[in-house]
Structure formats: C-alpha cells, structure tokens
C-alpha positions as CSV (number, residue, x, y, z in Angstrom):
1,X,-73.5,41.0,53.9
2,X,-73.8,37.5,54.7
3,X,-72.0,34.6,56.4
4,X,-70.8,32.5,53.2
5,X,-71.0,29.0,54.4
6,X,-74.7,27.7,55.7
7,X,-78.2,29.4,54.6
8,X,-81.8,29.1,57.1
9,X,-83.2,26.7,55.0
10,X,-87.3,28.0,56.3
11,X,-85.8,31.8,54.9
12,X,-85.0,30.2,51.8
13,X,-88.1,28.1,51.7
14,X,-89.9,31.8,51.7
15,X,-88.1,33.0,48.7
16,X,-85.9,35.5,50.4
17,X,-82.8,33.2,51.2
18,X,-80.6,34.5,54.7
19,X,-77.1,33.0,56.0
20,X,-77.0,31.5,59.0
21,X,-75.7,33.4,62.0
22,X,-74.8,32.4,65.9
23,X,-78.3,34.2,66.6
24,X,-80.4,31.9,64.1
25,X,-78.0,28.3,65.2
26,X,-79.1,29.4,68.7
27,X,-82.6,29.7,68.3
28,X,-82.5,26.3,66.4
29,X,-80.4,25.0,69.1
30,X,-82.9,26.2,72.1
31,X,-86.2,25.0,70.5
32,X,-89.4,27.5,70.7
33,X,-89.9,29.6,74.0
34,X,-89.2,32.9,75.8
35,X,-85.6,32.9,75.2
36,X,-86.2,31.9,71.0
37,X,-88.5,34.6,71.0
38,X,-86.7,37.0,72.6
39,X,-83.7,36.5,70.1
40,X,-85.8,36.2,67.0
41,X,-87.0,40.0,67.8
42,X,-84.1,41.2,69.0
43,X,-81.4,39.7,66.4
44,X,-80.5,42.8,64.7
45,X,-80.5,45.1,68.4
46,X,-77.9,42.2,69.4
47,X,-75.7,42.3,66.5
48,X,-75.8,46.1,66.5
49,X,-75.2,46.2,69.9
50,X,-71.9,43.8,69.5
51,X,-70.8,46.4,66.7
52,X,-71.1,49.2,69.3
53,X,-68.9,47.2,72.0
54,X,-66.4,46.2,69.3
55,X,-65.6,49.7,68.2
56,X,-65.4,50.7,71.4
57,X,-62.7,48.0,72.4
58,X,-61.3,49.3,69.6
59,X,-60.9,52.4,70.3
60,X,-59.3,52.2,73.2
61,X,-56.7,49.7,71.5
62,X,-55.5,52.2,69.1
63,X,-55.9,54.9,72.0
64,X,-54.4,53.0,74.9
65,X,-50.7,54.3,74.3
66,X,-50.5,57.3,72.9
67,X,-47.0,58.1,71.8
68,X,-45.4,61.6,70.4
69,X,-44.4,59.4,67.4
70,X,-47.6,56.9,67.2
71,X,-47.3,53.3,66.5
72,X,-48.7,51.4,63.6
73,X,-52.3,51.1,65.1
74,X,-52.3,54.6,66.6
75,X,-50.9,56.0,63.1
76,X,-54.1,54.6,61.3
77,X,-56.6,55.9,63.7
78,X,-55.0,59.2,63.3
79,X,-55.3,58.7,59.4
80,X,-59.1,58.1,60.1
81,X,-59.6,60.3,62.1
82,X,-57.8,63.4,59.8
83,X,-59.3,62.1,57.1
84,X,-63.2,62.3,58.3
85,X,-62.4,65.3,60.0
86,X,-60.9,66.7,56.8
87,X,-64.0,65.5,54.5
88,X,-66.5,66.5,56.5
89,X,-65.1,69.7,57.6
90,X,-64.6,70.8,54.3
91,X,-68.7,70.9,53.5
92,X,-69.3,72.3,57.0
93,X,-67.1,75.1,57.4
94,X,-65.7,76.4,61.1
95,X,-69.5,76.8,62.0
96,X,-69.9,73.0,61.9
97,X,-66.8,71.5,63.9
98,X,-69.1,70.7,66.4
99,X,-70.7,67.8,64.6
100,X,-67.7,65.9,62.9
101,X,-67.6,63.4,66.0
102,X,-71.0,62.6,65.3
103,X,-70.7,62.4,61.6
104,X,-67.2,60.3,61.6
105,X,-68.6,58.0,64.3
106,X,-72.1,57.7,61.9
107,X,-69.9,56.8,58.7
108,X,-67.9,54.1,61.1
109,X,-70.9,52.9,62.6
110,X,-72.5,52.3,59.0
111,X,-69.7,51.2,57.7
112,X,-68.7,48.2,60.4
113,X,-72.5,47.1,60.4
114,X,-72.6,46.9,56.4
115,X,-69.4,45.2,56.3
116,X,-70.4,43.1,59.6
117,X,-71.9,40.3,57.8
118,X,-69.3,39.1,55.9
119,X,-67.6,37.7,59.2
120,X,-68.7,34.0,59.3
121,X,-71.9,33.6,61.9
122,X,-72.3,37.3,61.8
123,X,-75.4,39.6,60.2
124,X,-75.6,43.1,58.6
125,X,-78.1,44.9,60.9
126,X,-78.5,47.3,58.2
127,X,-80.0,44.9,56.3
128,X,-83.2,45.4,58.2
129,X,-85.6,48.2,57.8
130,X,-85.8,49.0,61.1
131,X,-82.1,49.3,61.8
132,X,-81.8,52.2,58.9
133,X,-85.3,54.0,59.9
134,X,-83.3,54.4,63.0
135,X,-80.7,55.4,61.9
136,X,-82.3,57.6,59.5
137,X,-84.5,59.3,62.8
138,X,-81.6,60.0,64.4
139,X,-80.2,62.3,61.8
140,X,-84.0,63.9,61.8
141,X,-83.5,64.5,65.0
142,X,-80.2,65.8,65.1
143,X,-81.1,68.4,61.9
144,X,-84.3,69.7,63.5
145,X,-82.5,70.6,66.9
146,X,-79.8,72.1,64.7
147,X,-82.0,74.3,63.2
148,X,-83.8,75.6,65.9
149,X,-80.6,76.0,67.9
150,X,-79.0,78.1,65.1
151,X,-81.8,79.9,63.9
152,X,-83.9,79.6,66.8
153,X,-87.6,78.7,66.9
154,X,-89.3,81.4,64.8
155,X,-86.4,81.6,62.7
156,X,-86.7,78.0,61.8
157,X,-90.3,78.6,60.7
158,X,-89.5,81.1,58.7
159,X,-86.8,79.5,56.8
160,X,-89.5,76.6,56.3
161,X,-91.8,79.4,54.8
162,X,-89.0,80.4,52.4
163,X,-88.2,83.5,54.1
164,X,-91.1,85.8,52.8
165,X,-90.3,89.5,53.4
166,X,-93.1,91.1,50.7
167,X,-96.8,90.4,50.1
168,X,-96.6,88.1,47.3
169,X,-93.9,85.7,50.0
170,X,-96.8,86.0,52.6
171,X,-99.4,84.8,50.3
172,X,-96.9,81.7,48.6
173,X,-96.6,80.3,52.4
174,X,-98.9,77.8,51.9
175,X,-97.3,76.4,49.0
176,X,-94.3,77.1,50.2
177,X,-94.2,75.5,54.0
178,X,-95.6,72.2,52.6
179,X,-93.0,71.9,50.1
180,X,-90.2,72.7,52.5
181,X,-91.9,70.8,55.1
182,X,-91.5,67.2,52.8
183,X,-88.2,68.3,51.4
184,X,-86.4,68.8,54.8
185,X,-88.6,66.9,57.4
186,X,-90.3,64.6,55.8
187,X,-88.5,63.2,53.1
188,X,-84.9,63.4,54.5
189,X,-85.1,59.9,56.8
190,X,-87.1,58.2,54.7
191,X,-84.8,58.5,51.8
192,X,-81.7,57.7,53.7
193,X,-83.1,54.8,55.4
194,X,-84.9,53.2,52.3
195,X,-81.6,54.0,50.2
196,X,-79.3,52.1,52.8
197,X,-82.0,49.2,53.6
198,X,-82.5,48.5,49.5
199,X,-78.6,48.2,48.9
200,X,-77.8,46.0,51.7
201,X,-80.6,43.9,52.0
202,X,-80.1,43.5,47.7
203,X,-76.8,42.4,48.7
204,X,-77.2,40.3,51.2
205,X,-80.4,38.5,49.0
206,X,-78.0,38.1,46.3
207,X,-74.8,36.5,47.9
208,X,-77.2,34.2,49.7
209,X,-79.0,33.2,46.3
210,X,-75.4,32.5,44.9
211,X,-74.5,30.7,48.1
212,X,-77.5,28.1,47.4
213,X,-76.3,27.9,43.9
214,X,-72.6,26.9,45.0
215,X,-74.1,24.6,47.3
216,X,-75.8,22.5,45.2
217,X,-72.8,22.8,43.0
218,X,-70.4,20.4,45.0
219,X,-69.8,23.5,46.9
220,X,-68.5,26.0,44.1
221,X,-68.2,29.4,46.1
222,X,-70.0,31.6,43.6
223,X,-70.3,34.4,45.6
224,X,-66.3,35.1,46.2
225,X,-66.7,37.7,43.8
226,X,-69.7,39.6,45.3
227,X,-68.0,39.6,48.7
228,X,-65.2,42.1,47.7
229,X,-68.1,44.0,45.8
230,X,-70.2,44.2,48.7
231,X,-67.3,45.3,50.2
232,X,-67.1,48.4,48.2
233,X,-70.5,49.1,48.1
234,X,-71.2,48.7,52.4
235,X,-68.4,51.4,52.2
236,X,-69.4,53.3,49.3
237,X,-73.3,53.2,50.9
238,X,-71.9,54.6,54.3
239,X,-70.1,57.3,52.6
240,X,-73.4,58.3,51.0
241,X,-75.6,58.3,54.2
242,X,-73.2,60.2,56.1
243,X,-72.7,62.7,53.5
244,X,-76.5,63.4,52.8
245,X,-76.7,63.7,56.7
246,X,-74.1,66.7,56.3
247,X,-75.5,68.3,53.8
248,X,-78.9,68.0,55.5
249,X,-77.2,69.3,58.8
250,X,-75.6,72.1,56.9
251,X,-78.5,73.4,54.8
252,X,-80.0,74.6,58.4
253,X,-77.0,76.7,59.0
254,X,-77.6,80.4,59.2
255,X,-76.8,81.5,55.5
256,X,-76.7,85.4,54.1
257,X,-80.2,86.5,53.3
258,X,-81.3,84.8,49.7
259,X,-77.9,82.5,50.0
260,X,-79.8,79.0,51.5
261,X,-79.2,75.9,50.4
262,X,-81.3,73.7,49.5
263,X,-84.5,75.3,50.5
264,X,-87.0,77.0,48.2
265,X,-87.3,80.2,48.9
266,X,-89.6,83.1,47.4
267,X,-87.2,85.2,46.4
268,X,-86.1,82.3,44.0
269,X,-88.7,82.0,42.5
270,X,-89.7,85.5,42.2
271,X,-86.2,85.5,40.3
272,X,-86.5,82.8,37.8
273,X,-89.7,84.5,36.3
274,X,-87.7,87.5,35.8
C-alpha cells in the first residue's frame, strides 16, 4: 500500500517507483549522515514498530471501560475478538485454544501493516522481504516448539520419518525424512513470506506506477480504484498467512495413529499401492 499523493523520484528513476513517506521526506530533509543512514536501514523496523504502538493504544481504548452492556467501541472488539476466536478455533479444536491470541494478534498485525500504507506519509512494512521472512520465522519457530512440546523430542522425529513401525517404514526413512523435512521445515516460511512479500510489494508497485501516470495527467487519481482493491486483498492476504500458520501449527498435533495431516507417512503409501 502506498501514500497516494508524492512518489521518490530516485526509486522511480530505478524502475521500481515508491510513495513518499515521513521516513523518506526526512532523510531528504536531513541530507546524508549517521542519522540518514540509520533511517534508510531501519524504515520498515520504524513503521512496524509504530503499527505495534498503535494497536496497542488501541487496545486499551476499546478495553479502557469495560461495561456489562459494552459500548460501541468495546462491542466491535468483542466482535473481533469472537470472531477470530471462532475461526481459528474451529481448525484447532480444544487442544489448540492455547494459540488463538497468537494467531488473532498475527492476522491483526498483518492486516494493519498491509493496509498501513494507504494512510498518507505511511508504508506497508510488508512490502519488504525482510519484514515477511520474519514474520514467516516466527511461525517456524512457533510450529517446531509445538511439535516437540506435544509430541516431544523423539516423537517429533518420528513423525518427520513418517511413523515407520515395520521393515519396509525403516528402510523408506531416508526418502521419507527429507521429504517431510522440506514440506514442514523448510518450505513452510519460505512460502508464507514470499506469498505475502509478492502481493504487497505487486500492489504497492502498481498503485505507485498509476500514481506517476495521474501525475503527469494534470493530476487524474488513477489509482482510486486499486486503493479499495488493495484494500481487499492486504485483508484477504492476512487471512491467508494466518490460516496456513494454523494449519501448519495444527498438523503437529498428536493425531490417532495413521490419522496425520499433512505429513507423508509410510503407511500411506504402503496403502495406495494396495
């Protein structure tokens, strides 16, 4: 998402055009040195940062007078609140409650920084790489310790070796811890950061393209239209993330013997040549 008034001309000089935000007026504004520097490396920590502090000062608005019969603002928070619990709760099952807060605060967290742009002399930070590996590393993280803390350390390796329990499972673990190893470590953050990165930074490259255009059009604002669809897709990219994050945390979940999801297991395979 992008602020839809003023483009860095050097960005669009470079072919991938950016909008303008107080972090980038700054720098101009200071000239090169520490302090340019420091901001130029740090522009997407800031803004994230900022995002964090505003949904925190938001929370305790809606939370600051809690009433039997809530107010408007407390009403909607409730709504939110139910609502995330209800979604994610649903794919998790009682054995997952414990990581709703951390999945609802993820999809809000997402959500404000996709959307975060489109506030004049603001930025997306998920329109950088870095931004979404992190984020992506932190649901690796979080999966892994769930599924040595539910299955515990051996168990964990043996769900990665799809569960062998005859000869021919012992002699398929080295084809079958590789494959398990990319499909469940490996692959997972990579995906969900690339997948999150692509769409916002595609967004963000296009409404600036469009803004350029309108520019140079006695100021025609051409990219009104992609601002309510990046609307819908920063939330629609969110919901994704967060949902492949649950289903990642929930395929780790102790399951009934030749009931797991998601991971290939021996006796699968043993079944589909039958």
């Amino acid at each position: 998402m992008v602020e839809p008034h003023a483009v860095e001309p050097h960005a669009a000089q470079q072919g991938s055009p950016e909008a303008a935000n107080i972090i980038s007026l700054l720098r101009e504004a200071i000239g090169e040195g520490p302090v340019s520097e420091f901001l130029h490396h740090n522009e997407n920590v800031i803004f994230s940062a900022l995002i964090i502090l505003f949904l925190i000062g938001l929370a305790v608005f809606a939370t600051r007078r809690r009433e039997l019969i809530p107010g408007k603002v407390q009403n909607l928070a409730e709504m939110i609140v139910e609502g995330l619990e209800g979604f994610f709760g649903s794919i998790l099952g009682p054995q997952g409650k414990a990581y709703i807060p951390f999945l609802g605060m993820l999809f809000i967290y997402i959500f404000t920084m996709n959307i975060f742009g489109l506030i004049p002399g603001m930025k997306s930070p998920t329109s950088s790489i870095n931004t979404t590996l992190a984020l992506g590393l932190t649901v690796f993280v979080v999966v892994q310790y769930t599924g040595i803390r539910k299955l515990g350390l051996m168990g964990y390796l043996d769900h990665l070796m799809g569960r062998p329990r005859d000869l021919i499972g012992y002699c398929m673990i080295p084809m079958m811890l590789p494959l398990n190893l990319i499909l469940e470590v490996f692959l997972p953050p990579v995906s969900l950061s690339l997948r999150l990165f692509g769409n916002v930074f595609g967004e963000d490259t296009l409404i600036s393209a469009f803004i350029i255009i309108g520019a140079a059009t006695f100021f025609i604002p051409f990219q009104l239209p992609f601002l309510f669809l990046s609307l819908l897709l920063g939330t629609i990219q969110a919901l994704i993330f967060s949902l492949l994050a649950t289903i990642y945390i929930f395929m780790v979940f102790p399951h009934e013997e030749g009931h797991e999801h998601g991971l290939v297991t021996t006796d699968q395979i043993g079944k589909h040549h039958k």
